[in-house]
C-alpha positions as CSV (number, residue, x, y, z in Angstrom):
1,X,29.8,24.7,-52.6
2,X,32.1,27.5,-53.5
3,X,31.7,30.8,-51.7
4,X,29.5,33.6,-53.4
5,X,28.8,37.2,-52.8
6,X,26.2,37.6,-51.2
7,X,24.1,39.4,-53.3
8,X,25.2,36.9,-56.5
9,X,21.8,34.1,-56.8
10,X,22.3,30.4,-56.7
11,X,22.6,28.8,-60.2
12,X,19.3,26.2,-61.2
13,X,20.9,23.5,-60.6
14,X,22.0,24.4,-57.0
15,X,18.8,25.7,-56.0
16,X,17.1,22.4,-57.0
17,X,19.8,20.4,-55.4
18,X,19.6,22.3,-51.8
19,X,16.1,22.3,-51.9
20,X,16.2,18.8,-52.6
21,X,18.0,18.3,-49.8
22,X,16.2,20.6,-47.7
23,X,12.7,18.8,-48.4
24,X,14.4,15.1,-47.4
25,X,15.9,16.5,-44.1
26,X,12.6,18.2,-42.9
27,X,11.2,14.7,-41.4
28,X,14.3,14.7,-39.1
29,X,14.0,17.9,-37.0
30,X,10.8,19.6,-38.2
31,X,7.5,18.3,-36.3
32,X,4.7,19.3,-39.0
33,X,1.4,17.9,-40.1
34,X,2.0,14.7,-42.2
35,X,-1.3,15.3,-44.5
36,X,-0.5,19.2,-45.0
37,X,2.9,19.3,-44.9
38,X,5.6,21.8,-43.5
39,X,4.5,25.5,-43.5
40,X,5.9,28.3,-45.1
41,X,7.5,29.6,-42.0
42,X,8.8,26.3,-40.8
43,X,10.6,25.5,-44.5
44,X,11.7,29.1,-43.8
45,X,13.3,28.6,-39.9
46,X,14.8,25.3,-41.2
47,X,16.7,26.5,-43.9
48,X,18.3,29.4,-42.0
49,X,19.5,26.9,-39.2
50,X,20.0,23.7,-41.5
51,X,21.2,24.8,-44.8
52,X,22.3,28.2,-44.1
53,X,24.2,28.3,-48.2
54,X,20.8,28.1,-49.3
55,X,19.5,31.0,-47.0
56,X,22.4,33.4,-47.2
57,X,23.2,33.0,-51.0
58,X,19.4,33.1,-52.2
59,X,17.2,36.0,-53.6
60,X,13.7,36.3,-52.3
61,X,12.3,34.9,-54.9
62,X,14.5,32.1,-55.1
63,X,13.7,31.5,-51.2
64,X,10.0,31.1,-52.6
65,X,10.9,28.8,-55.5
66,X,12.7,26.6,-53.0
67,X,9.7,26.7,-50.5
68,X,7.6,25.4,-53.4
69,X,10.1,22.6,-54.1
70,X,10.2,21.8,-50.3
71,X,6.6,21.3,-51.0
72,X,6.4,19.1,-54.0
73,X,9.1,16.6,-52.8
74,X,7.5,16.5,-49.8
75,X,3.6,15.8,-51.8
76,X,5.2,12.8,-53.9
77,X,7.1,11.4,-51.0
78,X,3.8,11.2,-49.1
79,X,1.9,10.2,-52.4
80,X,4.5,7.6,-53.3
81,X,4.0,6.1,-49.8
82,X,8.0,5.1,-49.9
83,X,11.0,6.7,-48.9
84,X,12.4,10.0,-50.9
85,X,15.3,8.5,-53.5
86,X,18.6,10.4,-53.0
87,X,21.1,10.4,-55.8
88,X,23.9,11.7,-52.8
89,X,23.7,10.9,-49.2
90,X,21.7,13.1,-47.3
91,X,23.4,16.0,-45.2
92,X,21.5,15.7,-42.4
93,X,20.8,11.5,-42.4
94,X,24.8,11.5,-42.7
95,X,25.2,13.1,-39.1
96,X,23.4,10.4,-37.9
97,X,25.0,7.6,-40.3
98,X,28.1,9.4,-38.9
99,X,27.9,8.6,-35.4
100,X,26.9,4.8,-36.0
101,X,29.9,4.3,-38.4
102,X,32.3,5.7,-36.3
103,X,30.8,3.6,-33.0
104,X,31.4,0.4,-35.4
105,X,34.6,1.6,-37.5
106,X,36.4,-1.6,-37.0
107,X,33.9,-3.6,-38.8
108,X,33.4,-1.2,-41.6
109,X,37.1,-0.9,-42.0
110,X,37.4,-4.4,-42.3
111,X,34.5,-4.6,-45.3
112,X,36.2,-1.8,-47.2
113,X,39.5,-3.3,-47.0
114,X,38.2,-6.1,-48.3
115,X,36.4,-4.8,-51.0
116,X,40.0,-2.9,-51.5
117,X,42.4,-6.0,-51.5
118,X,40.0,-8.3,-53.4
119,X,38.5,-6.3,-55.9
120,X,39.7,-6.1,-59.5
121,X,38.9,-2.3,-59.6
122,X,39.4,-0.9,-55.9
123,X,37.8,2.4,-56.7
124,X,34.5,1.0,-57.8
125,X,34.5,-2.1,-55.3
126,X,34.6,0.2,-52.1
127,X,32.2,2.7,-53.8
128,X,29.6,-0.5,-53.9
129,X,30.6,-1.6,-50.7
130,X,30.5,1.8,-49.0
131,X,26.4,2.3,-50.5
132,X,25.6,-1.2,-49.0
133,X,26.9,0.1,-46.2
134,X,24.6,2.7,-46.1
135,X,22.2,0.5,-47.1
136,X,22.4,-1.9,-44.1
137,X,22.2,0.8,-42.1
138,X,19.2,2.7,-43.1
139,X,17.0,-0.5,-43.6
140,X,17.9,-1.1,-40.1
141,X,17.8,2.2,-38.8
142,X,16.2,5.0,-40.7
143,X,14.2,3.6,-43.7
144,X,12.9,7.0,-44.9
145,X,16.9,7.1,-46.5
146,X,17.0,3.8,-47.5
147,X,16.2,4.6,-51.2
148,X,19.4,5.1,-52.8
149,X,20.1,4.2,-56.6
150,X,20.9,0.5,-57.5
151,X,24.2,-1.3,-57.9
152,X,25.7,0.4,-61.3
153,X,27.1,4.1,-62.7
154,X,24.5,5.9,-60.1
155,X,25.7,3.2,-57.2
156,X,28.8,3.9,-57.6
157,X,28.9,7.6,-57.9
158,X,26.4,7.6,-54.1
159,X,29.2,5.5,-52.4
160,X,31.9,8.2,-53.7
161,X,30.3,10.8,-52.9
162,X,29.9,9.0,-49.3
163,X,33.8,8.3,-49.3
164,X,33.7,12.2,-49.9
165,X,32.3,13.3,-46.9
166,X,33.8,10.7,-44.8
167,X,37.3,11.7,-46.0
168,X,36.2,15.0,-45.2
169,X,36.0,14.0,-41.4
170,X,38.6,11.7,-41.4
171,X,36.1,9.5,-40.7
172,X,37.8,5.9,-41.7
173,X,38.7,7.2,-44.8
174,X,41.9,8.8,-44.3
175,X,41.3,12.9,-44.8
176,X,45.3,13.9,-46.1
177,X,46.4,12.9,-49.1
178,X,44.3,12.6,-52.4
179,X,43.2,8.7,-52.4
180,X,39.7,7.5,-51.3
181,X,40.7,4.1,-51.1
182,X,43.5,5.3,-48.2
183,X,42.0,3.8,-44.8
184,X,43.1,5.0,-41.1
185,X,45.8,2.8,-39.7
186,X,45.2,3.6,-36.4
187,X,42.3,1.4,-36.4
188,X,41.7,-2.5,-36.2
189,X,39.7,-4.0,-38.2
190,X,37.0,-6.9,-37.7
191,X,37.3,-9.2,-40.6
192,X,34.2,-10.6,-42.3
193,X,35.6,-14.3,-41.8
194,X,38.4,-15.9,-40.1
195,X,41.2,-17.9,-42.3
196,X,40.9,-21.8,-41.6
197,X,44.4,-23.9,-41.2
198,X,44.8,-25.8,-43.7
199,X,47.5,-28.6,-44.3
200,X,49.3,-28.6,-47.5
201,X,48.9,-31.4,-49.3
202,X,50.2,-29.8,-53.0
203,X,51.2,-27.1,-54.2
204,X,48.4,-27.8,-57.0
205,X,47.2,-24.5,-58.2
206,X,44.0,-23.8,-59.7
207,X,43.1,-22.5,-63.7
208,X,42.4,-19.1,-63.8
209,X,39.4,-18.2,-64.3
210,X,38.8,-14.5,-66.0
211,X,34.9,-14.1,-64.2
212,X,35.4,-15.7,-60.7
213,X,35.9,-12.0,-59.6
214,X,32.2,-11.9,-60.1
215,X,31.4,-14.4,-58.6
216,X,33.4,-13.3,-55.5
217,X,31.9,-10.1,-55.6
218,X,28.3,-11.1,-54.9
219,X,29.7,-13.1,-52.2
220,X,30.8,-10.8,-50.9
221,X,28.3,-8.4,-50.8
222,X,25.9,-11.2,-49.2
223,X,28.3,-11.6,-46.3
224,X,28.1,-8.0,-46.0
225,X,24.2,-7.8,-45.9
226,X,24.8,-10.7,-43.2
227,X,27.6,-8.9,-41.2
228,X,25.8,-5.6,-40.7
229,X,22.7,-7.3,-40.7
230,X,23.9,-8.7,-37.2
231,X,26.3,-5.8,-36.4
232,X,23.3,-3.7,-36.3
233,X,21.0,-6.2,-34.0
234,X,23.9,-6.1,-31.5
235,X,24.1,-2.4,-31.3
236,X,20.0,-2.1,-30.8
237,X,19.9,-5.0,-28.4
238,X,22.8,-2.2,-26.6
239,X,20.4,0.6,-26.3
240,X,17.5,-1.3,-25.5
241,X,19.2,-2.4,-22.0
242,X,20.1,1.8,-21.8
């Protein structure tokens, strides 16, 4: 968010989206009553140490319009009886999405390249691949931010905005340059399956056939599903002997 004075308010749109934000962090390092909800003061403490932009650059009465939304996100969470959908990752789920993705960079490496060298549209194809990613990993390990949108326009545009703040902290996603498709070097990578030897019998090359990109592409994402399916089972199975 660009800097403001700090006497200049926070446009509609920014005071919705921090709130937002605010509201779907507050399970993660608030302790409140789950049937009446945060208070006043503790939406208040939380956004002066979590999302200080949203304390420093609000008025007053903007601090009370975001209490309120704190509030109502919070209500239809709790009435939905599902997770809070998040058009962006979460801020504060990321820190933790963070720390496992780094612990297991290889493997993710590995599914982005491939979504990278197979893809007919790199951009979009590590985009997908980076919110299944996210996916895998919040089914398995926070399901309160394991709504995100569905494969499409808005499934793309979470995994950017995921490449985004992993570029930001060079996290896999190489931080210089302008490209979000440029991976570290520096790391290995765990490939999702290991080449076969095959003899060669003839150099007999199959028709080409426009769609089996599709096709390869759901494939692909199963595999993934698989892969961090098990990737994750390992790592729990490691803290459980901690």
């Amino acid at each position: 968010m660009p800097k403001k004075e700090v006497n200049e308010e926070l446009r509609p749109e920014e005071l919705k989206k921090l709130s937002t934000d605010l509201a779907y962090s507050m399970p993660s390092h608030t302790k409140y009553d789950d049937k009446k909800g945060p208070t006043d003061a503790q939406i208040m403490k939380a956004m002066k140490k979590y999302y200080k932009d949203l304390f420093q650059y609000s008025s007053n009465t903007q601090k009370k319009q975001a209490i309120k939304i704190v509030k109502k996100v919070l209500s239809e969470g709790l009435s939905e009886g599902r997770p809070m959908f998040q058009d962006t990752p979460n801020e504060m789920a990321y820190l933790d999405f963070k720390k496992w993705a780094y612990k297991n960079r290889k493997s993710v490496k590995g599914i982005l390249s491939k979504a990278v060298e197979d893809g007919r549209d790199p951009g979009t194809d590590i985009f997908l691949a980076l919110r299944q990613v996210w996916l895998a990993w919040a089914n398995k390990n926070a399901k309160e931010w394991s709504r995100v949108p569905n494969k499409g326009p808005q499934g793309k545009d979470f995994g950017r905005a995921l490449a985004v703040m992993m570029k930001s902290d060079n996290l896999i996603i190489k931080k210089s340059g302008n490209k979000l498709t440029d991976m570290q070097e520096d790391i290995g990578i765990i490939p999702i399956s290991k080449p076969t030897a095959k003899k060669h019998t003839s150099p007999a090359n199959p028709p080409y056939d426009p769609d089996a990109h599709l096709d390869r592409r759901d494939d692909d994402e199963e595999k993934l599903q698989a892969l961090l399916t098990d990737l994750i089972k390992s790592e729990l199975k490691k803290l459980s002997k901690k």
